[in-house]
N, C-alpha and C positions, 0 to 999 in steps of 0.2 A: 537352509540356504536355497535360495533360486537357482531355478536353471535357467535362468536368462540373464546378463547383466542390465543393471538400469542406467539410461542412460542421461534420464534429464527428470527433473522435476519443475513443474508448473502450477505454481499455487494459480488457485481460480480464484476470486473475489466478488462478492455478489455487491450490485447496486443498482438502485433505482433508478439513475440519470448516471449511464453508463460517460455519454458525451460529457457532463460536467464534472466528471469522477478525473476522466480521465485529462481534461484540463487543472484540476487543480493540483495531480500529481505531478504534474510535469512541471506547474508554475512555482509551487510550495516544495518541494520533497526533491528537484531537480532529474525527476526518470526520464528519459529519454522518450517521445511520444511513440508511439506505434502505430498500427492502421485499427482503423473503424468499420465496423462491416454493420450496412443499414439494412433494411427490411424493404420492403418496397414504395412503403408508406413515409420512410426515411425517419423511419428509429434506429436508433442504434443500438443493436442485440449484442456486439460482439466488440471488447478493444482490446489493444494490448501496451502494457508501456513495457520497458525494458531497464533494469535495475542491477547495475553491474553484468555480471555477469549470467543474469538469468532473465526471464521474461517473465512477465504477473500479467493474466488474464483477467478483464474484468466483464464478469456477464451479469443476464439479467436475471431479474429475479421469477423463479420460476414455480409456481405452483404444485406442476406434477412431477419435481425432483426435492420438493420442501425447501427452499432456498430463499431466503430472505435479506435484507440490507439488515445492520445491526440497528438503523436508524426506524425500521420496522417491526423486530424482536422487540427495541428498548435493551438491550444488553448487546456485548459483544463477544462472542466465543472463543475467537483468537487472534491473535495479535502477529504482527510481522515487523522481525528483528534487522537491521540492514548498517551494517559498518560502513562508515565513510570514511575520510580523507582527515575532515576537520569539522569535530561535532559541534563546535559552536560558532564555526560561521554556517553551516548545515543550520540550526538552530534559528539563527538573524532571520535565513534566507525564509525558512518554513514562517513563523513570528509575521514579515513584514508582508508575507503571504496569504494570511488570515486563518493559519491552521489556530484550533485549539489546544497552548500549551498546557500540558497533565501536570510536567516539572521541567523544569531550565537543569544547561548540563549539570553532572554532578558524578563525582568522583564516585565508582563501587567498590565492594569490596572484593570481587570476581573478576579485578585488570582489568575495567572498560569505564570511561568517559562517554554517558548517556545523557539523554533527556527522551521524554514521550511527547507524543500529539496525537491528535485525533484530528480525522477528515471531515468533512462536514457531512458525513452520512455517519458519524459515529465511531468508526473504527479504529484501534488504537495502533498507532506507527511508535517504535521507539529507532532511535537512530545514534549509534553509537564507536568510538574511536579507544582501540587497544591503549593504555597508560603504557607510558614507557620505564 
């Protein structure tokens, strides 16, 4: 056990085109935009969107911490789970957005109404709604 309690967690996300990452997630996937922090040269090293109730950082990719886009591996490591509201108008929205769908919603057998997509740096989104 910790001797500290934790108090937040913030997944980090590596990409190549931090600025168009983070336009497609707010336009496709509906996150909330965040602020942009540019370099001087007006790159943008640092964003944030915001996703319910937590915040997802998306930084660049970095050499001297091994960090790469999955669209630079060619695979993708891990994936991010996020329950909505209503997984298939969620779905319409992503679709008419130009994500790439993996599968359209579909009843589990684990009590959840999903479907997956990926971003256009490769990374796999699933977005999903508790069955009643």
């Amino acid at each position: 056990m910790s001797d500290t309690t934790i108090r937040r967690r913030i997944p980090i996300l590596i990409y190549r085109d931090i600025a168009a990452a983070h336009e497609f997630l707010c336009a496709a996937f509906g996150f909330e935009p965040g602020r942009l922090e540019r370099a001087e040269d007006g790159t943008v090293v640092h964003g944030e969107v915001t996703a319910g109730d937590g915040v997802l950082w998306l930084h660049q990719v970095s050499e001297q911490f091994g960090l790469v886009s999955p669209a630079m591996a060619g695979v993708c490591t891990e994936g991010m789970s996020i329950v909505v509201d209503d997984v298939d108008a969620h779905h319409r929205r992503a679709e008419q957005a130009g994500a790439e769908i993996v599968y359209a919603p579909t009843d589990q057998p684990y009590g959840y109404r999903d479907y997956s997509a990926r971003d256009p740096e490769r990374r796999l989104w699933s977005f999903m709604t508790p069955l009643s």
